[in-house]
RONU-941642 format. One line per 2 residues: number of its first residue (from 1); their letters; for each residue x, y, z of C-alpha. Coordinates in steps of 0.5 Angstrom, whole numbers, plus 2048, in hexadecimal, padded with zeros to 3 digits. Layout:
residues N
NUM) a) X,Y,Z ~ ... $
This chain:
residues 540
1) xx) 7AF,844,7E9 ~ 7B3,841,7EF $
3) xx) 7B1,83F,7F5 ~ 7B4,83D,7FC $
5) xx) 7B2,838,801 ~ 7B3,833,807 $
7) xx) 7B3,82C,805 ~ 7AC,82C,80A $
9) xx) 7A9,832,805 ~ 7AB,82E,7FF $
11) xx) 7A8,827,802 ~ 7A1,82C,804 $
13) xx) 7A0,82E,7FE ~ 7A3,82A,7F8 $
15) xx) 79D,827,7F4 ~ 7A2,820,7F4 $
17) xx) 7A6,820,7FB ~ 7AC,81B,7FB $
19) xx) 7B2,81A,7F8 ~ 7B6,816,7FD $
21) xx) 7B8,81A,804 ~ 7B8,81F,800 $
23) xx) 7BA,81F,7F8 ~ 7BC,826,7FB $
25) xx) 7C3,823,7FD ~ 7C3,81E,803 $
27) xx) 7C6,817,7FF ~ 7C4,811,803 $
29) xx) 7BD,811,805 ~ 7B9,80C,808 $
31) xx) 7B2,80E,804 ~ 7B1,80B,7FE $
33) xx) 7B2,80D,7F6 ~ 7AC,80F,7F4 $
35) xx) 7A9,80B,7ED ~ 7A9,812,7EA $
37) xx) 7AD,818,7EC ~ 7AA,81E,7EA $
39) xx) 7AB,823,7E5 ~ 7AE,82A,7E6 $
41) xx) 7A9,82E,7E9 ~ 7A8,834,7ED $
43) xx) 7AC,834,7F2 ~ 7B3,831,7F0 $
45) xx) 7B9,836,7ED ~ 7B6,834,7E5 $
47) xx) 7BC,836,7E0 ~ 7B8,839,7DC $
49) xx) 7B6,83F,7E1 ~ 7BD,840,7E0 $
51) xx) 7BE,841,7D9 ~ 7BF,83A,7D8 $
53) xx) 7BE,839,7D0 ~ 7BE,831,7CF $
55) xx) 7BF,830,7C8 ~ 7C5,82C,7C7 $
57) xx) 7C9,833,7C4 ~ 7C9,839,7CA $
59) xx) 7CD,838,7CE ~ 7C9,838,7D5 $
61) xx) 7CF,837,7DA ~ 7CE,83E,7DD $
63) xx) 7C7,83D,7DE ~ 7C7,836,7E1 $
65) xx) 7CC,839,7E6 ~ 7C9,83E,7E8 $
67) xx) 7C3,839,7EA ~ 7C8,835,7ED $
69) xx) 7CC,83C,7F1 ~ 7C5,83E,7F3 $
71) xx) 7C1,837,7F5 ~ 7C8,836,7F9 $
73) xx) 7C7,83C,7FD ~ 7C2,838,802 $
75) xx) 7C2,831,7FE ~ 7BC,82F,7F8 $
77) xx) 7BB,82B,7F3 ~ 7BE,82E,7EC $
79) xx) 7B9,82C,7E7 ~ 7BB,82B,7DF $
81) xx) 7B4,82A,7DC ~ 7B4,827,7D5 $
83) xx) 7BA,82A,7CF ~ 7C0,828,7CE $
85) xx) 7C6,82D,7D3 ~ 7CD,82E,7CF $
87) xx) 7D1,830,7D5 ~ 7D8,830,7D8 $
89) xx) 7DA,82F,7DE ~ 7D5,82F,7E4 $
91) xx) 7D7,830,7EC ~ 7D1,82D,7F1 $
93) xx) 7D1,82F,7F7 ~ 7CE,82C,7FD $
95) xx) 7C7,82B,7FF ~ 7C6,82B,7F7 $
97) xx) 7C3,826,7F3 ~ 7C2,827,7EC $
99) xx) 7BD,823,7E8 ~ 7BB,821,7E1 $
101) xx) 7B6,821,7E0 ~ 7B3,81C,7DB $
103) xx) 7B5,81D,7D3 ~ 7BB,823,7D7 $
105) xx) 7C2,821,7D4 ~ 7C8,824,7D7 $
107) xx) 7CD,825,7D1 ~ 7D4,825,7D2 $
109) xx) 7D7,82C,7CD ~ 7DB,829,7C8 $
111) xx) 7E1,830,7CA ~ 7E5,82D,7CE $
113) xx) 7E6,835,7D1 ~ 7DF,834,7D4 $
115) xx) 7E3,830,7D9 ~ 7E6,830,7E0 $
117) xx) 7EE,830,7DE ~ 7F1,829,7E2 $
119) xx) 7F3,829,7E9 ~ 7FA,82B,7EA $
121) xx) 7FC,826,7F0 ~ 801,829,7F4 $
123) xx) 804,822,7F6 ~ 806,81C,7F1 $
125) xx) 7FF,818,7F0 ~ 803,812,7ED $
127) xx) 7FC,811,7E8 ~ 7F9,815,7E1 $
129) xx) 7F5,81A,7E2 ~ 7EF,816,7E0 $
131) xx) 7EF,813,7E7 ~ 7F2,81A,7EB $
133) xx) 7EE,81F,7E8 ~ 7E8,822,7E9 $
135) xx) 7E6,829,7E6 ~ 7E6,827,7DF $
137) xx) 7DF,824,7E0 ~ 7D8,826,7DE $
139) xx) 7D6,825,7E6 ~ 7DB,826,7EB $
141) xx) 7DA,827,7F2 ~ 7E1,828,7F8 $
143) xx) 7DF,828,7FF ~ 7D7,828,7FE $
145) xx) 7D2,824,802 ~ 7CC,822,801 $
147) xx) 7CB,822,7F9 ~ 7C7,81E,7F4 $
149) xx) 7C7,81D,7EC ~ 7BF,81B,7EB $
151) xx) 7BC,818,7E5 ~ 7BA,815,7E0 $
153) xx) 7BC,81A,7DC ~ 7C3,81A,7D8 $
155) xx) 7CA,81C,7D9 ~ 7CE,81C,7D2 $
157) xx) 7D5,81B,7D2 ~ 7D5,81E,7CB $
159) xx) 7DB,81B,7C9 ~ 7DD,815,7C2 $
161) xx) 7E4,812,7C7 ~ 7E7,811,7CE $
163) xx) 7EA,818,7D0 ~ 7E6,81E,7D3 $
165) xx) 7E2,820,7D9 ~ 7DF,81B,7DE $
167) xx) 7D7,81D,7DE ~ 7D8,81B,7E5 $
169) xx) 7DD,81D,7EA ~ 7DE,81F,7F2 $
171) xx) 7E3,81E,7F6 ~ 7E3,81F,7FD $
173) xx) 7DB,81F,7FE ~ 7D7,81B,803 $
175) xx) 7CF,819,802 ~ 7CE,819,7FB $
177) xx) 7C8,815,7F7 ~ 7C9,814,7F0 $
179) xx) 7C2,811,7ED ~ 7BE,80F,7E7 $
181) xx) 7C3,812,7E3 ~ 7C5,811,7DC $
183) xx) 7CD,812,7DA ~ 7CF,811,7D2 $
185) xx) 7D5,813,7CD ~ 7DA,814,7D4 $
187) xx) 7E1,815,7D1 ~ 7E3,814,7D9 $
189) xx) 7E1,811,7DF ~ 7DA,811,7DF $
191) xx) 7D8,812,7E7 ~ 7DF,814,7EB $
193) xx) 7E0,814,7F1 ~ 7E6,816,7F6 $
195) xx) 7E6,816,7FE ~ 7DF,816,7FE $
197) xx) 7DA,814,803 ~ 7D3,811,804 $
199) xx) 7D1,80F,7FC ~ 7CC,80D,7FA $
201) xx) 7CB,80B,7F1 ~ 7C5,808,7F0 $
203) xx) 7C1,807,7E9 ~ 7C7,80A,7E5 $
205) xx) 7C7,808,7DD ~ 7CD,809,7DA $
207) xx) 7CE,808,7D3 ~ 7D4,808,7CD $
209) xx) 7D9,80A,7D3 ~ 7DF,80B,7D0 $
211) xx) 7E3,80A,7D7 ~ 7E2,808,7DD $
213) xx) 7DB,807,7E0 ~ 7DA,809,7E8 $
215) xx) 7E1,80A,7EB ~ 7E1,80B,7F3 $
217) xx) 7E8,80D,7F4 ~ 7E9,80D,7FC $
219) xx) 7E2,80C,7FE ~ 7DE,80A,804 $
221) xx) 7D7,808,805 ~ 7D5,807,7FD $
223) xx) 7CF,804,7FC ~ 7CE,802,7F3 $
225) xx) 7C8,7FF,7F2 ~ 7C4,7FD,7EB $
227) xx) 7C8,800,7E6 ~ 7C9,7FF,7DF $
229) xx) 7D1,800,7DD ~ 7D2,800,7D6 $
231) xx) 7DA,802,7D5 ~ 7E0,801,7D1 $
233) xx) 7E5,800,7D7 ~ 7E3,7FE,7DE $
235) xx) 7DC,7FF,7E0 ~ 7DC,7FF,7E8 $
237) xx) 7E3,801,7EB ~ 7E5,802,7F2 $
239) xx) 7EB,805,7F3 ~ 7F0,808,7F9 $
241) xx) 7F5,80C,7F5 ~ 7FA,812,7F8 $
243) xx) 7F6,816,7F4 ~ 7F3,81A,7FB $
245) xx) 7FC,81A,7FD ~ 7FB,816,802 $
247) xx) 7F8,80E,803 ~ 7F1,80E,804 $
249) xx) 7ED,807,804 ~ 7E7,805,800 $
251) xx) 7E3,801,804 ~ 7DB,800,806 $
253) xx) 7DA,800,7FE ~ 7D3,7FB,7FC $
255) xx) 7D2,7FA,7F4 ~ 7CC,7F6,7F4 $
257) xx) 7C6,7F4,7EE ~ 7CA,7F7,7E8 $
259) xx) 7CB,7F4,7E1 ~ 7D3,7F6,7DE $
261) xx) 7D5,7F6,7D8 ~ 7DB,7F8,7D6 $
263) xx) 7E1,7F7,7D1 ~ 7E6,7F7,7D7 $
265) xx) 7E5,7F5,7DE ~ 7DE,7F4,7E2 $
267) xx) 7DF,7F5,7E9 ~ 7E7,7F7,7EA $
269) xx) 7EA,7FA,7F0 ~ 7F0,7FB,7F1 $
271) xx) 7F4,7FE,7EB ~ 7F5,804,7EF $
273) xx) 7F7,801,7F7 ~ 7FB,806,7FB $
275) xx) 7F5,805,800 ~ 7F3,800,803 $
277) xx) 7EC,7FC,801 ~ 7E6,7F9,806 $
279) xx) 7DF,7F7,806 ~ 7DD,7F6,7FF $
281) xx) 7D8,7F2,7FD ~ 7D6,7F0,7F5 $
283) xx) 7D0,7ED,7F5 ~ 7C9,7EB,7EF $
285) xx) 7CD,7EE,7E9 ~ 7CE,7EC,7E2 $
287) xx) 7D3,7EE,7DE ~ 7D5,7ED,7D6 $
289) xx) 7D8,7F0,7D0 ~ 7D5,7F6,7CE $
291) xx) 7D1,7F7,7C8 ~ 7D5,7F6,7C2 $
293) xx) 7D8,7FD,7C1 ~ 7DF,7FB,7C3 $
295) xx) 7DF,7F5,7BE ~ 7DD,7EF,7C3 $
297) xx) 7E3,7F0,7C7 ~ 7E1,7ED,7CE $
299) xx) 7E3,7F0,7D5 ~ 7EB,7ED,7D8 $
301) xx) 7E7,7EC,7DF ~ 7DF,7EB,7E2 $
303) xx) 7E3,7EC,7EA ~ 7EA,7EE,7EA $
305) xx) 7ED,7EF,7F2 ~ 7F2,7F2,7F2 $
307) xx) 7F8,7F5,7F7 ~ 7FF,7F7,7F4 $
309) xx) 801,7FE,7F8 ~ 802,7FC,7FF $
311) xx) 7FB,7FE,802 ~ 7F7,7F7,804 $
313) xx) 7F1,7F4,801 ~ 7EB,7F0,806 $
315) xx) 7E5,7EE,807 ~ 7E2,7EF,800 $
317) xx) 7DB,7EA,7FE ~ 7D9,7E8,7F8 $
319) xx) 7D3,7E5,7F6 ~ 7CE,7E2,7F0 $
321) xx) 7D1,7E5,7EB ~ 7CF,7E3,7E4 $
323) xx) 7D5,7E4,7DE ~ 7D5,7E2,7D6 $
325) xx) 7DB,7E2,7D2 ~ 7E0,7E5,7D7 $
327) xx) 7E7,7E4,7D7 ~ 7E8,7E3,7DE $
329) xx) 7E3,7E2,7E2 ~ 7E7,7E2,7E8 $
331) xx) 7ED,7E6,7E9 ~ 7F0,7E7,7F0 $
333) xx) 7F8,7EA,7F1 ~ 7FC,7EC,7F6 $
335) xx) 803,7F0,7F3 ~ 809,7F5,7F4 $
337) xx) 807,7FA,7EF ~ 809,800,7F5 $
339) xx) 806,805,7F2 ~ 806,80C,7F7 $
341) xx) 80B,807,7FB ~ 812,80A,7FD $
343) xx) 814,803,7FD ~ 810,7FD,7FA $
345) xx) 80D,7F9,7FF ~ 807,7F4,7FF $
347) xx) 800,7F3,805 ~ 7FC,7EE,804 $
349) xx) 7F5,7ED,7FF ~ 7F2,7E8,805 $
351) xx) 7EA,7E6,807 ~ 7E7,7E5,800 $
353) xx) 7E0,7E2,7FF ~ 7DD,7E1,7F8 $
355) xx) 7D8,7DD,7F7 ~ 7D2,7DA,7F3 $
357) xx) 7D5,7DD,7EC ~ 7D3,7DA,7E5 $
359) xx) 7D7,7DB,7DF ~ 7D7,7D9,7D7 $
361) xx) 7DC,7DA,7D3 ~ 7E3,7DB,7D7 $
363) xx) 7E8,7DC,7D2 ~ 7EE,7DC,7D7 $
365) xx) 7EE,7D8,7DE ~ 7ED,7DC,7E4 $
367) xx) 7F3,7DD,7E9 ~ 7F5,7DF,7F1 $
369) xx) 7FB,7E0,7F2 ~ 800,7E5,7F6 $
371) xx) 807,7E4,7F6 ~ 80E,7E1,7F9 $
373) xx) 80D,7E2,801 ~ 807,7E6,800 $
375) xx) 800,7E1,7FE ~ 7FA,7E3,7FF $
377) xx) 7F5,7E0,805 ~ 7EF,7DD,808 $
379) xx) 7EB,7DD,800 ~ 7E5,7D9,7FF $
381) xx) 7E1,7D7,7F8 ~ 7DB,7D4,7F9 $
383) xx) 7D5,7D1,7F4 ~ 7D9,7D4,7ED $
385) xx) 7D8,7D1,7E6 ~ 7DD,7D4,7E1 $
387) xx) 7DC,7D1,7DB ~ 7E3,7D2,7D7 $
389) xx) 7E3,7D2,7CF ~ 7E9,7CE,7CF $
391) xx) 7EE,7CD,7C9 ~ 7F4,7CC,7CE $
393) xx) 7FB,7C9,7CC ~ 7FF,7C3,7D0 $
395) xx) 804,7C9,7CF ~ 800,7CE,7D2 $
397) xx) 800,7CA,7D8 ~ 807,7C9,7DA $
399) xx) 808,7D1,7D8 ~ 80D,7D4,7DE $
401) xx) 809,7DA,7E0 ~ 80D,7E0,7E3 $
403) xx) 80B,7E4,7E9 ~ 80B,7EA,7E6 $
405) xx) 80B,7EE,7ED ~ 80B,7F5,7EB $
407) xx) 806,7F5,7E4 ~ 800,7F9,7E4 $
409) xx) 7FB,7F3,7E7 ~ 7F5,7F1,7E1 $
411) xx) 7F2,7EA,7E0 ~ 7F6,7E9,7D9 $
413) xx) 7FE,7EC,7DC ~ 800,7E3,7DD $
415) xx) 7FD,7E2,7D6 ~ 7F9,7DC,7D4 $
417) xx) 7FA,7D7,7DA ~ 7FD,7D0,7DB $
419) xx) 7F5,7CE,7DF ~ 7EF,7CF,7DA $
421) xx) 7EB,7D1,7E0 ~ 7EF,7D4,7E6 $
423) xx) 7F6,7D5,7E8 ~ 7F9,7D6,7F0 $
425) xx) 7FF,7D7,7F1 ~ 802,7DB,7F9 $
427) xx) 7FC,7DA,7FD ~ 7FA,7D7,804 $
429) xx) 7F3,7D5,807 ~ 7EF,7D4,800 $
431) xx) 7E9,7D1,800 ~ 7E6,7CE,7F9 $
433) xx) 7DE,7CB,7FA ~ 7D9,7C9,7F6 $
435) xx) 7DE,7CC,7EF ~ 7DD,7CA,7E9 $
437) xx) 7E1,7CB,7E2 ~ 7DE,7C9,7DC $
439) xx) 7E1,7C9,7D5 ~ 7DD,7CB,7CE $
441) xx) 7E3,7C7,7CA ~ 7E8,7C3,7CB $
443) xx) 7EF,7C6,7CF ~ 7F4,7C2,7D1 $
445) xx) 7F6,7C7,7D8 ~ 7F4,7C4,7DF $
447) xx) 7EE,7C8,7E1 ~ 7F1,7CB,7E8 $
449) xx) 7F8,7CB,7E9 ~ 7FA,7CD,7F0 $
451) xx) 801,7CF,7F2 ~ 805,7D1,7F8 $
453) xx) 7FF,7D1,7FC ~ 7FD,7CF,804 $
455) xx) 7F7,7CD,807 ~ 7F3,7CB,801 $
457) xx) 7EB,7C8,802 ~ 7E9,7C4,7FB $
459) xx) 7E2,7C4,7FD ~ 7DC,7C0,7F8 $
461) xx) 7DF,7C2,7F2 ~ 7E0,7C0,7EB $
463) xx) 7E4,7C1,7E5 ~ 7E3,7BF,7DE $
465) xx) 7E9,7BB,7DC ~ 7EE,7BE,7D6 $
467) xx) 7EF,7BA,7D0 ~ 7F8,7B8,7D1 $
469) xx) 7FB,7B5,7D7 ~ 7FA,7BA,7DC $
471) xx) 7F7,7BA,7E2 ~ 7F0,7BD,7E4 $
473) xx) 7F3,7C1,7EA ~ 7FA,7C3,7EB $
475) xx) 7FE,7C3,7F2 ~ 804,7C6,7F1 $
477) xx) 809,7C7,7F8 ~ 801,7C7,7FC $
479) xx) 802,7C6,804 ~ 7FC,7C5,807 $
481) xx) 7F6,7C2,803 ~ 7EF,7C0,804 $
483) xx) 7EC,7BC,7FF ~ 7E3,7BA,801 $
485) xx) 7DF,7B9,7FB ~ 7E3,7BA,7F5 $
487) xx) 7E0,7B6,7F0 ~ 7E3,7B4,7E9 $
489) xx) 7E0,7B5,7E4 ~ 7DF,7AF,7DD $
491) xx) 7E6,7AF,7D9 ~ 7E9,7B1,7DF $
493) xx) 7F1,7AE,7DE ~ 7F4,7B1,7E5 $
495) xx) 7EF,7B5,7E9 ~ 7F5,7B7,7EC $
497) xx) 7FD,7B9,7EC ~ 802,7BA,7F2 $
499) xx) 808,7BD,7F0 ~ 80E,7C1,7F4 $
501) xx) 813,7C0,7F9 ~ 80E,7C4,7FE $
503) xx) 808,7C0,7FD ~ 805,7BD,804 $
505) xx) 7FF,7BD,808 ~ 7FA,7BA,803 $
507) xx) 7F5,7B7,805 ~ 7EF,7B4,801 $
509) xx) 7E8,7B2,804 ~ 7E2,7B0,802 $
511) xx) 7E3,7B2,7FA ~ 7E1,7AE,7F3 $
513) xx) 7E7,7AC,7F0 ~ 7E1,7A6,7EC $
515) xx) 7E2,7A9,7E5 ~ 7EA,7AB,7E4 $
517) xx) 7F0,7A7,7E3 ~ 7F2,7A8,7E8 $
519) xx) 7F1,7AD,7EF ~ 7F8,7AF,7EF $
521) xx) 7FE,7B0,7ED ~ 805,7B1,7F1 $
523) xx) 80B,7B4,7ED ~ 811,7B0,7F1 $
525) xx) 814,7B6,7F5 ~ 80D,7B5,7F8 $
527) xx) 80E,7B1,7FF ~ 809,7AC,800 $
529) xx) 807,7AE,806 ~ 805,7B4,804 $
531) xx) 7FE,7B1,801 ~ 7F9,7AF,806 $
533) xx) 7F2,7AC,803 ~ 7EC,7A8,806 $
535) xx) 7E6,7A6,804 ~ 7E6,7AA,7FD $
537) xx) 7E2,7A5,7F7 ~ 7E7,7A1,7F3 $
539) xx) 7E9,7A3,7EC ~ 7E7,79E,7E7 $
C-alpha cells in the first residue's frame, strides 16, 4: 500500500519524526541528525510496495523508479529496506529522497545497457566524459531541487577497475544532501557534481574507489564534513571545467574533518580551471596512502592548488592538516596550460593560507611557483613541520629546472627537485613563519630554495643542514627579504646562499646564526650593500 502526506502529517503521525528538515528533500537543515534514523516504515514510498525484489539477481530498476516517479509527485522519502537492488540507471526527482535503509545495497547491473547513453555535448567540452557526462550513472538527477541520498545503507558501483557508471551524479541541482552513506567498487567519480548549488556531504564512506572520490565541478555553496575516501585517484576534487559550455566558478566550498586516502592526490583543485576558484577552506583532515591494494603506492600530493586555464585562484585556507608518506605535501602552481582558452593566457593564483600542516615521510619537496611574468601572490605558511625522507644529490641541487608553462599541473610534473623541502620560483609577497624541514637521512640539497621572488618574510624558522656544501636556504634573484628568527641549527655550514645579479633588499634581524659556519654566503655578482644585518647571534 502507498500513501501520501504533507511534510506535517508525516512529522504527526510517524513513530520516529525527523530526519534533518525533512529527509523528504530539504538539503541543508539546521536541526540535528538524529543518533538513529529510522527504519522503512508506513509512511515512506517503500520499494518493496513496488515490486522491488531485493536479492542481488532481479533486476529491481523498474520498481525503485516507480517508488521514485510516484514519491516525486508531491515529494517523499523512497525507502530501500533491507536486500540487495540490482538496478540501472535511476532519475531523482525533486523534493525526493531516497533512503537505505540499513543492510539495503543499491547494486550497480553489471549490462551496461541498464544504462543512461552519455550525454551528446553540442559544443566542445575540452575534457573526457568521466568529467562531462551524466547520464551514464546509477543516480543522476538534471535541474532538481531539493534531493537527499540517505543512509546507512550501501550503494555498490559493482565494478573490478576504472570505467563505468558514476553511483552518483547531478548536474545543474540546487539543495541536495548526500548523508551517512557508504560508496563501494565505483569505476567512476563516486559523488559528482556539476553546476550545482547549496551541497551539503556529510558522513560519506567510500571504500575501493577506483576513480575520483567527490568531485564539485562549478559549484557554489558546498559544504563536506567527516567523510572517509578511500580511492585510487584523487579523493576530493574541485573543479571549474567548460564541462557547462560556458565559464562558471566554484566557490564558497568548506572540506572539513575528513580523512583521505589515496594513491593520487588528497585534496586537488585545479586540474580543470576554466572557472575561477573563491573561499575555499580545508581544515582538520588526515590524509595517507590507501590501503595496500595498489602496491603501497603513495599519493603525488596531500594539498595541490592549482590554475593553468586563464580563470583565477583566491582566497583559499588551509589548515591542521595531518599527512603520512606523501609525496609532496604542499603544491601550489600558476601555468599556461589554456585550455577552452582562443589564446592562452594566465590570471592570477593569489591570497593563500595553509597553515598548522605536519607531515612525514616527504619524498619529494614542496614547491609554489608560476611562471615568467606571472608569479603567484600574497602566499602565507605558518607552523608547518615536513619531515622529508631525504637521499638527495649535490647534483640535484644544481638541476636547471624548466618552466613547463603549459604541461598539465601535478606535484610530481618537475621531477625530483633541487630543495629536500620546498621549492619557490616566480612569487611575490610570500610569508615563511614558524616552518620547519626535518630529514629522515641524509641529503645534500638545501632544505628551501627561493628563486625570482619579491617580498619574502623569513620568519622563526629552521632547517636541518644538508650533508655537502650547500646552504640551508638558497636566495636566487630575491628582491626584498626580511629575516627575524631564523635559526641554525647544529652542523649548519652556511645558513644562507645570496645568489643572482637581482638579489637586493636583504635585510636580516634579530636571527641565530651560533651554530652555522657562517650566516651567509654572497656569490660576487651580489653588491655588498645588497645585505643589511643587526643584532643577529654571531656563528661560532
Amino acid at each position: 500500500m502507498t500513501m501520501k502526506m504533507t511534510r506535517k502529517d508525516f512529522l504527526l503521525r510517524s513513530s520516529v519524526a525527523a530526519l534533518p528538515l525533512s529527509i523528504a528533500g530539504a538539503a541543508l537543515a539546521a536541526e540535528p541528525t538524529p543518533a538513529a534514523p529510522p527504519s522503512c516504515g508506513l509512511f515512506h514510498f517503500n520499494v518493496r510496495n513496488y515490486g522491488a525484489i531485493g536479492d542481488g539477481k532481479a533486476k529491481d530498476t523498474k520498481a525503485i523508479q516507480s517508488a521514485i516517479d510516484a514519491a516525486g509527485k508531491g515529494g517523499g522519502v523512497v525507502c530501500l529496506p533491507p536486500g540487495k537492488y540490482l538496478s540501472g540507471t535511476l532519475r531523482l526527482k525533486s523534493h525526493v529522497t531516497v533512503y537505505l535503509d540499513a543492510g539495503a545495497t543499491l547494486m550497480s547491473s553489471p549490462d551496461k545497457d541498464d544504462f543512461d547513453p552519455y550525454e551528446k555535448l553540442d559544443f566542445k567540452s575540452y575534457s573526457d566524459n568521466e568529467t562531462t557526462d551524466f547520464h551514464y550513472a546509477l543516480l543522476r538527477g538534471q535541474d532538481i531541487e531539493h534531493v537527499g541520498v540517505f543512509g546507512p545503507g550501501t550503494i555498490d558501483g559493482n565494478r573490478t577497475k576504472r570505467g563505468g557508471p558514476k553511483p552518483i551524479a547531478l548536474k545543474n541541482c540546487r539543495h541536495i544532501a548526500v548523508r551517512d552513506i557508504t560508496l563501494q567498487n565505483s569505476p567512476n567519480y563516486n559523488i559528482s557534481l556539476l553546476g550545482c548549488d547549496h551541497v551539503n556531504i556529510e558522513g560519506v564512506t567510500i571504500l575501493n574507489g577506483y576513480c575520483d572520490g567527490i568531485d564539485p565541478d562549478c559549484c557554489h555553496h558546498v559544504r563536506i564534513a567527516n567523510c572517509y575516501v578511500e580511492s585510487w585517484d584523487d579523493a576530493i576534487v574541485p573543479k571549474a571545467s567548460f564541462a557547462l559550455g560556458y565559464r562558471r566558478s566554484t566557490e564558497n566550498v568548506t572540506v572539513t574533518n575528513c580523512v583521505l586516502a589515496t594513491a593520487c592526490n588528497c585534496f586537488k583543485l585545479g586540474t580543470e580551471s576554466s572557472g575561477d576558484f573563491k573561499n575555499i577552506t580545508v581544515s582538520n583532515c588526515t590524509m595517507f596512502a590507501r590501503p595496500d591494494l595498489w602496491k603501497n603506492r603513495n599519493p603525488s600530493s596531500g594539498i595541490s592548488l592549482e590554475m593553468v586555464d586563464g580563470a583565477s585562484v583566491e582566497r583559499i585556507a588551509v589548515s591542521n592538516i595531518v599527512m603520512v608518506d606523501i609525496e609532496s605535501p604542499i603544491f601550489v602552481r600558476l601555468g599556461n596550460r589554456g585550455r577552452a582558452q582562443t589564446v592562452p593566457k594566465p590570471e592570477h593564483l593569489e591570497g593563500i593560507s595553509i597553515s598548522d600542516i605536519v607531515a612525514t615521510g616527504a619524498q619529494r619537496a614542496s614547491s609554489i611557483t608560476g611562471i615568467p611574468g606571472f608569479p603567484v601572490r600574497r602566499i602565507t605558511l605558518k607552523n608547518i613541520r615536513i619531515s622529508a625522507i631525504g637521499g638527495g644529490t649535490a647534483e640535484l641541487a644544481r638541476k636547471a629546472m624548466p618552466e613547463l608553462e603549459n604541461k598539465y599541473p601535478d606535484a610530481d610534473m618537475f621531477g625530483d627537485l633541487p630543495a629536500y623541502g620546498l621549492f619557490c620560483r616566480h612569487a611575490e609577497t610570500l610569508v615563511l613563519d614558524g616552518v620547519h624541514f626535518h630529514l629522515e637521512k641524509r641529503d645534500a640539497r638545501p632544505a628551501a630554495i627561493f628563486d625570482q621572488v619579491e617580498d619574502l618574510d623569513l620568519l622563526s624558522s629552521s632547517a636541518v643542514p644538508p650533508s655537502g656544501g650547500e646552504p640551508a636556504i638558497w636566495l636566487q634573484n630575491v628582491r626584498r627579504c626580511f629575516m627575524q628568527g631564523v635559526r641554525a641549527l647544529a652542523g649548519t655550514k652556511t645558513l644562507v646562499k645570496l645568489s643572482g645579479e637581482k638579489t637586493a633588499g636583504i635585510r636580516a634581524v634579530g636571527n641565530d646564526f651560533s651554530e652555522a659556519g657562517q650566516g651567509f654566503q654572497r656569490e660576487n655578482e651580489v653588491a655588498e650593500k645588497a645585505l643589511r644585518q643587526e643584532a643577529n647571534l654571531s656563528p661560532g
